[in-house]
N, C-alpha and C positions, 0 to 999 in steps of 0.2 A: 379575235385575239390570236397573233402569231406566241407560239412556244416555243421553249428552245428548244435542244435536243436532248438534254436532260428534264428539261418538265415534259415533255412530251413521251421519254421513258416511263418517268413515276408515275406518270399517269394512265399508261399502259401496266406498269405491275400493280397499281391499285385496283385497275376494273377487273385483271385477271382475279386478283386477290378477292374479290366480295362476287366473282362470278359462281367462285368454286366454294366460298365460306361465308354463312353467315354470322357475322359480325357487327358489333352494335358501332356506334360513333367513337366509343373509347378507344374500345380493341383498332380501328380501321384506323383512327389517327396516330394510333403507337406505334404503327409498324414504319412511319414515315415524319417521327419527333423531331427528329435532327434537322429537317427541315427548315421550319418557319419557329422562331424563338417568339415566346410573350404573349401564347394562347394556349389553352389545356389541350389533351389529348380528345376532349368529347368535340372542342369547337372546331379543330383541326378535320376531324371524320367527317361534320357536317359538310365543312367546306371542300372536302376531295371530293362527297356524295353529290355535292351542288356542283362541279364542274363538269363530272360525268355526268350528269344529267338525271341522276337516280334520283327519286322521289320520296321513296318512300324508305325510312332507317329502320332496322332494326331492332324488336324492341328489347334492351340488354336482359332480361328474362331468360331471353332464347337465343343469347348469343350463344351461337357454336363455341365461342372458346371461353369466355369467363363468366358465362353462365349466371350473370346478373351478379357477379364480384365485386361489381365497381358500382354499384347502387348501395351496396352495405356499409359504403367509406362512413358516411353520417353514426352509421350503428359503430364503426371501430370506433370511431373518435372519442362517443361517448361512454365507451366501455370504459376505454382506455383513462378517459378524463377520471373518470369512478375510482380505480384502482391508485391513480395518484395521488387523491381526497389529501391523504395524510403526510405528503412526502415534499418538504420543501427544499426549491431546486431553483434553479435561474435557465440551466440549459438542458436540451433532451434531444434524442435521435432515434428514429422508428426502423424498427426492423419487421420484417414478417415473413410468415411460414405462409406457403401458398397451395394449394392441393394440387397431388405430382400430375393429374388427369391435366391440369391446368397447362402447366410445365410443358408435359410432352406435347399437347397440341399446338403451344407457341411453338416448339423445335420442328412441328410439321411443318408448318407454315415458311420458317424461315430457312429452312431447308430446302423447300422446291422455290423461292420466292429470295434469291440470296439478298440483300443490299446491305449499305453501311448509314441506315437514318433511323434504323427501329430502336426501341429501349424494350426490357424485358417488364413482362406483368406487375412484378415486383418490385423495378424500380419507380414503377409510377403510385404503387397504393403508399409504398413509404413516402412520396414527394406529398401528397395531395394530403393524405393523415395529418402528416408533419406541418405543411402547409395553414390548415385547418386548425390543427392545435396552438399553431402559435397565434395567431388572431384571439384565439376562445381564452388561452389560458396565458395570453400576456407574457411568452417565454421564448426562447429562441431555442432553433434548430444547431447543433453544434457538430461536425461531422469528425472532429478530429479526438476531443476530448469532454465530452457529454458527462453531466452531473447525474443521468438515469438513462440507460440506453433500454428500451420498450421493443419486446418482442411479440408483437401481434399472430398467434397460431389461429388464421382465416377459418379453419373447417372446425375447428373445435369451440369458438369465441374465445378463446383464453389468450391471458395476459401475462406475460413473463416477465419481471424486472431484475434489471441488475445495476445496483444502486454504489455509483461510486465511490471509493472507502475515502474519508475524511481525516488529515492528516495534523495530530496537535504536537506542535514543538513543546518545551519544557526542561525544567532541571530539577533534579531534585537532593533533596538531603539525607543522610538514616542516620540515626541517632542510636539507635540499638543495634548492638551484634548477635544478633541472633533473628535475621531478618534477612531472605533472598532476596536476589533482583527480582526474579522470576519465578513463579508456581516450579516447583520440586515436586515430580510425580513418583508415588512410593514405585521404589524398584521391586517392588514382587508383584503387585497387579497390575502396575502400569496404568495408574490413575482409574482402576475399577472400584476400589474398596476393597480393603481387606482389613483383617483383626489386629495386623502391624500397625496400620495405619488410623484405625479407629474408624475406618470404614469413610473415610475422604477422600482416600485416592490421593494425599499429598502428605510428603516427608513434614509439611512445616505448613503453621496454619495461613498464613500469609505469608503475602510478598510484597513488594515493593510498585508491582506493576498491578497487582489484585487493588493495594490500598488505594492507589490511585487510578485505574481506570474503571470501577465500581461507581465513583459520581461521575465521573464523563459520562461512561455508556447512559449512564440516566438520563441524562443532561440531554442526552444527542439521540437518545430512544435506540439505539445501536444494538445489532445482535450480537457482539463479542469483537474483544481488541486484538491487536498484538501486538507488541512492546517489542519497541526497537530501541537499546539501549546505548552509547557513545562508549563502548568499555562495556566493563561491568569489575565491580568488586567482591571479595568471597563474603560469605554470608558472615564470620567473624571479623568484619573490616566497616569501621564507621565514612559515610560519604559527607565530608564536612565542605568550611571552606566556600567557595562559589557554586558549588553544587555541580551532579553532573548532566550533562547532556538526553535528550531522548526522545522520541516522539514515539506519540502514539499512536497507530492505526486503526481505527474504526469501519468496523463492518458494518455495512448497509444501513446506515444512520439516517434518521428519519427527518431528525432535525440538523441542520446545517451551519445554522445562525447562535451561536453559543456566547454565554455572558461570564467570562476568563476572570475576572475578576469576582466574582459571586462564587464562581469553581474554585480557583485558590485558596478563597477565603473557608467554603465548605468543607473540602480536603483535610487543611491545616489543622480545622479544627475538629475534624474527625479522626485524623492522625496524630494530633500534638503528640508530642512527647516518642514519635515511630518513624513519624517521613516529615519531610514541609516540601511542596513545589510552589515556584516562583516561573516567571518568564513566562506563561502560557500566550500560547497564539497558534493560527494558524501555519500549518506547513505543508510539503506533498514528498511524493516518493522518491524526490530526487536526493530529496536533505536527508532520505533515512539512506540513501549510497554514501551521501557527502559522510555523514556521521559514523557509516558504518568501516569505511576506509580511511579517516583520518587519522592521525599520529599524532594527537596529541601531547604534549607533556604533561606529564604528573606530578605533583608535590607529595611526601607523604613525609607522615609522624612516624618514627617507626620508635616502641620500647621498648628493649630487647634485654637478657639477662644473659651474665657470663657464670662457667662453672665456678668460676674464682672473681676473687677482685680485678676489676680491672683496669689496665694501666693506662692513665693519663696519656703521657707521652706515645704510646702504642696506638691508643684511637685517635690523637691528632695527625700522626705519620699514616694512617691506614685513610682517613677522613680526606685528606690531602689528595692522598694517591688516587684516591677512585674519581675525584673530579676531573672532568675531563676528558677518561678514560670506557675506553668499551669492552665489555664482559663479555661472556661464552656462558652460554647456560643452556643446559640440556636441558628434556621435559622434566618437570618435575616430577619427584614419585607422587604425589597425592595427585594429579590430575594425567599420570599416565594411563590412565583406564579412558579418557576420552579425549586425548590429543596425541596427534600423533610426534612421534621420538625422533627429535632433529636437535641442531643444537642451532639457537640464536643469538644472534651478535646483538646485544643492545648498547647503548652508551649513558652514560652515568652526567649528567650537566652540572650538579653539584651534592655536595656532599657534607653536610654541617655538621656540630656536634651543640645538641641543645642543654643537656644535663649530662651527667656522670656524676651517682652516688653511690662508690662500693663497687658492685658488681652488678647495678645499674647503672643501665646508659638510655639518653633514646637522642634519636639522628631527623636530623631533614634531611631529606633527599627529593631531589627531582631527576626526572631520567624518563628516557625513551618510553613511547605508549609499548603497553607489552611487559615490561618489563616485574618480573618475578623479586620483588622484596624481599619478600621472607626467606627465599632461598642466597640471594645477596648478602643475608644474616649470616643463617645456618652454614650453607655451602651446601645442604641440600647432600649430604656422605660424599660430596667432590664433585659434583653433577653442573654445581656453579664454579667459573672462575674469572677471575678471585674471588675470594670471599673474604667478607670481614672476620669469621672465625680464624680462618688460619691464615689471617695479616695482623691481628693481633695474638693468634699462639691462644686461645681460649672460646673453647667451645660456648656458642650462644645459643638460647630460646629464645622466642618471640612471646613478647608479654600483652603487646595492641599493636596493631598497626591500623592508623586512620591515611585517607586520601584528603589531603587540606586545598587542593588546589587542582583545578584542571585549565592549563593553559591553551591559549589559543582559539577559544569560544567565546 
């Protein structure tokens, strides 16, 4: 058989290679992978060992470099398979830790033996695992975006998992003022317990995200969520109307496969009368960007009181003016303690007038995502401008303010 001048190379750095190292079939056909495509690393070793004429292979036991590593594939796989018993997935991708003794004696070898056809130790025990699992467990290898990605640590037998977080859309409603979006950690322990707090570690016994992701996490066998909300409203503000936007993030959920409608229904009626969510399905991490940058419009009810009666003609000429028009509003004093002090341009879309009795009134308003209500009332001591206070000449309170609508969802 003539050779070229390139097989006639490889086959001089392969006999050098097993003159100086003993090496089983795996180890000897990985140094020269890139070769021949659509045979494993063991058959390729035989076949370099059958053209030099060597007889007799090495047995992986006593191989110089992997030291019988690649005999133990059978033992990862069903370690591996054990550990996932409970964890339901479609796709998976293996990683592993490989002992540094290993490591450095590949870097010898490839170091005095340069070429561009080897693969490293490790990317052959993750191929053949992988390989191996998806035959046994009916699942595919997914290299980009894996439902569990599997950490095999080779010297210790252990198993690593990191379990892709599980993403549920939804909307919901609150019916009660006196209910956060989100868990409020008391400010003096900082969610440890203390005697302020009654030893909960939270300003307020529920939330919004607690009432509702308490049956998911059950649902999904999940270690803990976290709520990504489209907005968010203050804890004295009802979320009525089409409800608002949010999803839910699930950590390391067990189950994958969830039944949305049996959840709604459980929720609703665990919350009646506190929250209701509607629209549950599937989402991922893009829609909580989408959700978290959008600009929504809002609708709200706002009922507000004046010091005095107040005048008809005044809140039509003021109700008018603001349609249309874009405000300046500084931070507000109730939330200058955690936003920072800029002033925002928002713009006002409409501006209604639903009642007026006396020296009550209450307004529809829709208006730029962002946009501060109450202080739209008040004037906020002049922080807002304009304000309906001093375009009607009559200092206002705020009596409710609900969100009726969120447009654009």
């Amino acid at each position: 058989m003539i050779l070229s001048f390139k097989e006639k190379k490889i086959m001089q750095m392969a006999e050098s290679i097993l003159n100086e190292f003993d090496l089983c079939d795996a180890c000897t056909g990985r140094f020269f992978a890139k070769i021949e495509s659509g045979i494993d690393n063991t058959t390729r070793g035989k076949k370099i060992r059958k053209s030099l004429g060597i007889k007799n292979s090495i047995d992986i036991e006593k191989c110089w470099l992997c030291n019988g590593l690649f005999k133990e594939i059978d033992h990862f796989v069903e370690l591996i398979k054990y550990n996932l018993e409970e964890f339901e997935y479609n796709t998976f991708l293996i990683g592993s830790i490989v002992d540094d003794d290993i490591i450095e004696k590949e870097k010898i070898i490839l170091d005095k033996f340069e070429n561009d056809f080897s693969e490293s130790a490790k990317n052959e025990l993750n191929r053949e695992i992988g390989k191996r699992l998806e035959k046994s467990l009916s699942r595919t290898v997914d290299f980009l975006n894996p439902e569990i990605m599997v950490l095999v640590d080779t010297a210790y037998d252990t198993i690593y998992l990191q379990i892709k977080s599980l993403y549920i859309y939804g909307k919901y409603k609150k019916f009660k003022r006196t209910i956060p979006q989100t868990k409020w950690f008391c400010n003096i322990c900082r969610g440890k317990g203390c005697k302020r707090c009654n030893y909960s570690g939270k300003l307020y016994i529920s939330s919004v995200e607690e009432l509702i992701s308490k049956i998911i996490i059950r649902a999904s066998k999940s270690e803990s969520s976290l709520f990504h909300g489209c907005g968010r409203e203050d804890i004295d503000v009802k979320m009525l109307g089409n409800g608002r936007p949010f999803v839910l993030e699930l950590k390391n959920p067990v189950k994958r496969t969830l039944n949305f409608k049996k959840i709604t229904n459980e929720i609703n009626k665990d919350c009646k009368g506190n929250i209701e969510v509607s629209h549950l399905r599937y989402s991922n991490k893009d829609e909580v960007s989408r959700l978290k940058s959008a600009g929504f419009q809002k609708t709200y009810r706002v009922r507000f009181k004046g010091e005095k009666t107040i005048n008809n003609e005044k809140l039509i000429k003021a109700s008018l003016s603001l349609q249309g028009r874009d405000i300046n509003q500084f931070t507000p004093l109730r939330v200058a303690h955690r936003r920072a002090n800029m002033v925002r341009e928002k713009h006002i879309y409409k501006c209604q007038i639903e009642s007026l009795d006396g020296a009550i009134a209450t307004l529809i308003i829709t208006a730029e995502s962002g946009t501060y209500i109450k202080e739209l009332i008040t004037g906020d001591e002049g922080r807002t401008v304009p304000n309906l206070s001093e375009m009607i000449d009559n200092p206002c309170e705020i009596i409710e303010l609900d969100v009726i609508e969120i447009k654009g969802e």
